[in-house]
C-alpha positions, -999 to +999 in steps of 0.1 A: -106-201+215-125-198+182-158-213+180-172-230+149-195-206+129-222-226+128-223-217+169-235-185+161-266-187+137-284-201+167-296-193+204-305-218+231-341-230+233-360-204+249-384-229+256-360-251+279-343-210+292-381-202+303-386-230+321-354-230+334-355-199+350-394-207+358-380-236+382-350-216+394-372-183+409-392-215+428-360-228+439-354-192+453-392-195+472-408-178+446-446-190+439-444-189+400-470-207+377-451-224+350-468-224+316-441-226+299-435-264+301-439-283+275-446-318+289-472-338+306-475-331+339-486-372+349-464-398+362-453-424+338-477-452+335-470-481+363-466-505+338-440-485+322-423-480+354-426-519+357-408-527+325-382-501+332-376-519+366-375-558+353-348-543+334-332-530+357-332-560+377-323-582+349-293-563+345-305-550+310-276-521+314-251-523+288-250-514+254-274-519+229-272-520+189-269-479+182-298-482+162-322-499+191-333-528+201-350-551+181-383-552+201-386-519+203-380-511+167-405-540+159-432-524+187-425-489+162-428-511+133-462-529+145-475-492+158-473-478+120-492-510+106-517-514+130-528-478+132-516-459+100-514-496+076-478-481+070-453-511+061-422-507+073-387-531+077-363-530+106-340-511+089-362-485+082-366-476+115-344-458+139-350-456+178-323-421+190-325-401+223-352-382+218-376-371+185-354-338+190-326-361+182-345-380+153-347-346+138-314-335+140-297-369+130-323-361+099-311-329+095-278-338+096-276-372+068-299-345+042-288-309+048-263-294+033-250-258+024-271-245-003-303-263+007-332-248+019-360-258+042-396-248+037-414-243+079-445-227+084-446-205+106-454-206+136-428-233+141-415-254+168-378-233+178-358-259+169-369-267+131-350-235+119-321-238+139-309-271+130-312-264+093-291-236+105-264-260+124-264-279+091-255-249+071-291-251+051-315-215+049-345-221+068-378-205+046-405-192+064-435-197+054-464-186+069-499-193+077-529-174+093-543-174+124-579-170+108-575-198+086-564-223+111-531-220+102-536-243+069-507-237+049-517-218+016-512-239-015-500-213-036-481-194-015-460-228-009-458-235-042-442-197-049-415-208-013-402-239-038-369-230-056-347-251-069-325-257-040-353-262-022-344-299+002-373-304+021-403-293+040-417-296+076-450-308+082-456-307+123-490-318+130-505-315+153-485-277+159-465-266+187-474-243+190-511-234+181-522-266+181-533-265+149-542-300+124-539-307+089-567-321+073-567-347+048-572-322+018-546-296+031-519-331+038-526-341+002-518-308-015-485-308+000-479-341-008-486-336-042-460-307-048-435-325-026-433-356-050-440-328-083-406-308-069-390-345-054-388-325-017-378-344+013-412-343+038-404-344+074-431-357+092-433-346+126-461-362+144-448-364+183-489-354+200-509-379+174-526-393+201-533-354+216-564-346+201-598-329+205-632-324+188-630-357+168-600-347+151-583-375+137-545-378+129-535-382+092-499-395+091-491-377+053-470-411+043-503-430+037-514-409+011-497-431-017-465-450-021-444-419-040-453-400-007-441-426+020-410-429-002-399-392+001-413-389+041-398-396+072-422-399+098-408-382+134-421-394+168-415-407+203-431-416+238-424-386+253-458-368+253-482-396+243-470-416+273-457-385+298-419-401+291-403-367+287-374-375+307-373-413+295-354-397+262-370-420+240-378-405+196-382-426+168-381-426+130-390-439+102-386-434+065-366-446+033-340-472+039-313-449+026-320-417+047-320-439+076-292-461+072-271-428+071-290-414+100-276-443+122-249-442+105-244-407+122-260-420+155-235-446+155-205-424+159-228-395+181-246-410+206-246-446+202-278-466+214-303-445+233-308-455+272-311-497+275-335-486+304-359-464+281-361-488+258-375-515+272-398-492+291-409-475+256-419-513+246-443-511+273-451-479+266-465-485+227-481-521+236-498-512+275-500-471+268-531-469+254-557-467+280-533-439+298-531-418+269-569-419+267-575-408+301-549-380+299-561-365+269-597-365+286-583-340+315-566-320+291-595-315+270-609-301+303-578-280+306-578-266+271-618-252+272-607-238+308-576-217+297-593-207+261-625-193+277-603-177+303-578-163+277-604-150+260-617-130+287-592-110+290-592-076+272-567-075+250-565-116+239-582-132+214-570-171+219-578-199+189-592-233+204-567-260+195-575-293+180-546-309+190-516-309+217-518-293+250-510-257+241-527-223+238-519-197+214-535-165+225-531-135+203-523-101+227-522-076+199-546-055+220-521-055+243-490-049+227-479-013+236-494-006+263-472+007+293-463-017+329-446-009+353-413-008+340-425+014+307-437+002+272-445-033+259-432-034+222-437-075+221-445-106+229-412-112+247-413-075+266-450-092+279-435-125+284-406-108+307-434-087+325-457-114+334-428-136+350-411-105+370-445-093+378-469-119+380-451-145+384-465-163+354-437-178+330-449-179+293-432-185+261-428-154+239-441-158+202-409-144+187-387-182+187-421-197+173-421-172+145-447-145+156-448-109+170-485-113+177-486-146+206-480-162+234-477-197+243-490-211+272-489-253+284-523-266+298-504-300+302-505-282+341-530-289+368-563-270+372-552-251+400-523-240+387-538-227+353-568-208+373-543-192+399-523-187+366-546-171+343-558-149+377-527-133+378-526-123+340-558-110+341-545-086+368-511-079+355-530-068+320-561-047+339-529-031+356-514-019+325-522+020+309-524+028+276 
């Protein structure tokens, strides 16, 4: 049978393959450290689990309106005022199966053929491939390890053409970590209302951050800026719901009225279940998310110093999220066991057949340089981890 073409501009998430096969050589016996995970590794919160289970027992299990529940699209609503003093109606607001979702049923009501979509690079996988799956060109842009990975004013201004749609702003990054400050959030607002450019907000680990970093959402930098943004999120890595399939947005009442529009006749409503548990999750979360973020501040120093131990890495300290970035240029072409490593995804294969480490090559994130490793993993597991890469890389020869 003949496929659709849009089937092959894109590959599956090598993210979600990683870990895959991570979880299928420990099915086999195999002792493998998985760093290439990227969610929390805590339980739900109890009172999460509670809500989920009144449901349950309440018989809460039938359809809902497609576009969510009303509580939980006012909890969304109350969570933008109270913290961002972002104003925002019901029907501005759209509760899907996922923020991966949220972004695609974006994607899909404002991409078209002819558009394109400004990502810096590096870039969580999917950004580029659902412009692809809506027939717009992804535009790479891209930003510098040695300055934080701000985006460059002018070299952004140079990626704007006039079939330019929208642009992404992710922060804080998957995958380095990265923040925008105010000042570099402000220049990009400023040439997204100058060129009228949709900005997608993606701001899933607001609450994952370190150093006194603080989370700007870019919509509250004016009133011409809210109206072009959409503001991405969900309660999968704030409150360790990863499985719960629970994303949000919110934005312009047109762009979202067509976005559930296009839920409607997709998906329908999201779980009944995960709703009323992501309820809980916004009003009782808090003090969870505070304490998680404390251990994974402990993580991230752990796995930077050790990173940066090795000969070979040179690894960034994130501000935000729970992953590292190391840069192995020093490594790249040296020779393992089974001959030369060209890459990050050559070093990425080695380390999982012969360390048993799984990573996530640099090449889907937009980099030939890095690696990305998850610290959202216990102590144990990243010291026995980063043990083994130490002596799969003092192994290989020049």
């Amino acid at each position: 049978m003949k496929l659709a073409a849009r089937v092959s501009r894109i590959t599956p998430s090598p993210t979600l393959a990683m870990t895959a096969t991570a979880k299928a050589m420990a099915a086999q016996g195999i002792d493998v450290v998985d760093f290439s995970s990227g969610e929390p590794d805590f339980d739900t919160p109890e009172p999460v689990k509670a809500a989920a289970e009144a449901a349950i027992r309440a018989g809460f299990t039938k359809y809902t309106p497609s576009s969510g529940i009303d509580e939980l699209r006012q909890a969304i609503i109350d969570k933008l005022q109270q913290e961002h003093g972002l104003r925002y109606e019901k029907p501005q607001v759209l509760v899907s199966c996922g923020a991966k979702h949220s972004l695609y049923n974006l994607a899909e009501a404002c991409l078209e053929a002819g558009d394109e979509v400004i990502i810096p690079t590096p870039y969580w996988v999917s950004y580029a491939d659902q412009a692809l799956l809506n027939d717009a060109t992804p535009v790479l842009l891209p930003t510098r390890e040695a300055d934080g990975y701000a985006i460059n004013v002018d070299e952004l201004l140079r990626s704007v053409t006039p079939r330019t749609k929208a642009i992404i702003v992710n922060s804080p990054c998957n995958p380095t970590g990265a923040t925008y400050d105010p000042q570099t959030l402000q220049a990009v607002a400023d040439i997204a209302v100058r060129h009228k450019l949709l900005i997608i907000s993606d701001e899933i680990y607001d609450k994952i951050l370190y150093d006194g970093a603080k989370h700007v959402s870019i919509a509250t930098l004016g009133p011409e800026v809210a109206a072009q943004t959409v503001i991405i999120n969900g309660v999968s890595k704030t409150y360790a719901m990863t499985g719960w399939r629970i994303g949000y947005a919110a934005g312009p009442k047109d762009v979202l009225t067509a976005m559930a529009n296009i839920q409607s006749q997709s998906t329908s409503n999201p779980c009944s279940i995960s709703q009323k548990a992501a309820v809980a999750a916004l009003k009782l979360g808090g003090p969870f998310t505070e304490k998680m973020v404390v251990e994974f501040d402990r993580r991230r120093k752990v796995m930077v110093d050790r990173l940066n131990g090795i000969p070979g890495m040179t690894c960034r300290m994130p501000t935000g999220a729970f992953y590292a970035f190391p840069n192995i240029g020093g490594i790249l072409g040296r020779r393992g066991q089974d001959g030369p490593i060209p890459s990050p995804q050559a070093f990425a294969d080695h380390l999982l057949k012969h360390a048993h480490v799984a990573v996530v090559p640099g090449e889907p994130f937009g980099s030939k340089q890095h690696i990305r490793l998850s610290y959202a993993t216990s102590m144990d597991a990243i010291q026995r981890g980063l043990d083994r890469i130490a002596a799969a890389v003092e192994k290989l020869t020049v």
